[in-house]
Structure formats: C-alpha cells, structure tokens
C-alpha positions as CSV (number, residue, x, y, z in Angstrom):
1,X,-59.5,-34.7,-1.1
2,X,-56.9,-37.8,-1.9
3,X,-54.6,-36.1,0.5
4,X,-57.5,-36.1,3.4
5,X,-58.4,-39.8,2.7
6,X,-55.0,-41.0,2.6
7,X,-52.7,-39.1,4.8
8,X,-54.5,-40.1,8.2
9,X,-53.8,-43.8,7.3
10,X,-50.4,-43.5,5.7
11,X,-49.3,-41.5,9.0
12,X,-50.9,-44.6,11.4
13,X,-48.9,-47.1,9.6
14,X,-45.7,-45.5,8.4
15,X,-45.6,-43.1,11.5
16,X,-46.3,-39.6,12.1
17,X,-43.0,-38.1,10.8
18,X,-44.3,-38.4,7.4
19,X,-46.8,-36.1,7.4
20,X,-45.0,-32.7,7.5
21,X,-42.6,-34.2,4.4
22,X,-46.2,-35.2,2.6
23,X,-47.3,-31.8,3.4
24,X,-44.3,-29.7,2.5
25,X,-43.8,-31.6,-0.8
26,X,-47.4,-31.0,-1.7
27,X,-47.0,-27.1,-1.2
28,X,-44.1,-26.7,-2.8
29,X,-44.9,-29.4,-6.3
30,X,-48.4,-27.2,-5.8
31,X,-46.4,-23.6,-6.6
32,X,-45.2,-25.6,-9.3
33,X,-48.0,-26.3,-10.5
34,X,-49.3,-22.9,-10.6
35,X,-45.8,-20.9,-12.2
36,X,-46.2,-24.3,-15.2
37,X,-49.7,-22.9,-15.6
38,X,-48.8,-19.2,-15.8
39,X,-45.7,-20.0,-18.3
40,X,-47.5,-22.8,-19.8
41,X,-50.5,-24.9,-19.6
42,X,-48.8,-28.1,-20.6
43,X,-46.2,-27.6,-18.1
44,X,-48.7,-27.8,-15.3
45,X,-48.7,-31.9,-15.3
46,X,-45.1,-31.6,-13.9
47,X,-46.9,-29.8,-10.7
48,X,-49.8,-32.0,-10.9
49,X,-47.7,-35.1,-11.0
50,X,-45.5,-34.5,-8.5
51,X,-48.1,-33.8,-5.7
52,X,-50.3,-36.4,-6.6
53,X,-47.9,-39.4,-6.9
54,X,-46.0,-39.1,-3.1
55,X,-49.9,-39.1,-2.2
56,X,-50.3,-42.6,-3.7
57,X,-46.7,-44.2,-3.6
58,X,-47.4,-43.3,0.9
59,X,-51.3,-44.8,0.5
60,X,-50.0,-48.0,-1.1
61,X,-46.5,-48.8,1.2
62,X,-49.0,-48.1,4.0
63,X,-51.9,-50.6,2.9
64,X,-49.0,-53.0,2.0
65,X,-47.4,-52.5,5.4
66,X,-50.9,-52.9,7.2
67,X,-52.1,-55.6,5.8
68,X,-48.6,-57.8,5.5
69,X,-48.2,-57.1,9.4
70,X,-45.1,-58.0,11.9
71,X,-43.7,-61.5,11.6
C-alpha cells in the first residue's frame, strides 16, 4: 500500500525511469523475504527491509525535491 501512495509521486518528481528500478528491487528483496522466512523467520527482516526502505529513501528525495523547487 506504501508502494501505491508513494511511487506515483516519487516518479512525478524524480522522473519516470525510476519506477521499473523501484519495482524490480521490490520483487526481487520480496523473494527474499519469502526464502528468509522459509529458512528462518528472523531472517525475513533482511527482505522486509530492503523493500521497504528504497520505498521511503525515493518518497523523501522526491518531497525534498518538490518542495525545494528550481532556483
């Protein structure tokens, strides 16, 4: 749901290329999620992490870059 809110946005201010590397890194850190939980259920936040941080690292540099503007 993060992903829905904040992809739209980060792809109108940082440009459209960065959608299919969003997406791509989300499937793949998603897979990992899922062999962590099947070995391990700790190792699952490893997965979790690294498809939920690119998420939020893109929504912040794009509210930074909308709201500081051009000069």
């Amino acid at each position: 749901m993060l992903a829905l809110a904040l992809w739209p946005f980060a792809g109108w201010a940082l440009g459209w290329g960065l959608l299919p590397w969003l997406g791509l890194s989300f499937a793949l850190c998603r897979v990992l999620f899922w062999i962590g939980y099947h070995a391990s259920p700790p190792l699952r936040g490893f997965g979790f992490a690294a498809s939920f941080y690119p998420t939020m690292v893109a929504g912040i540099w794009a509210l930074g870059v909308s709201l500081g503007g051009s000069s």
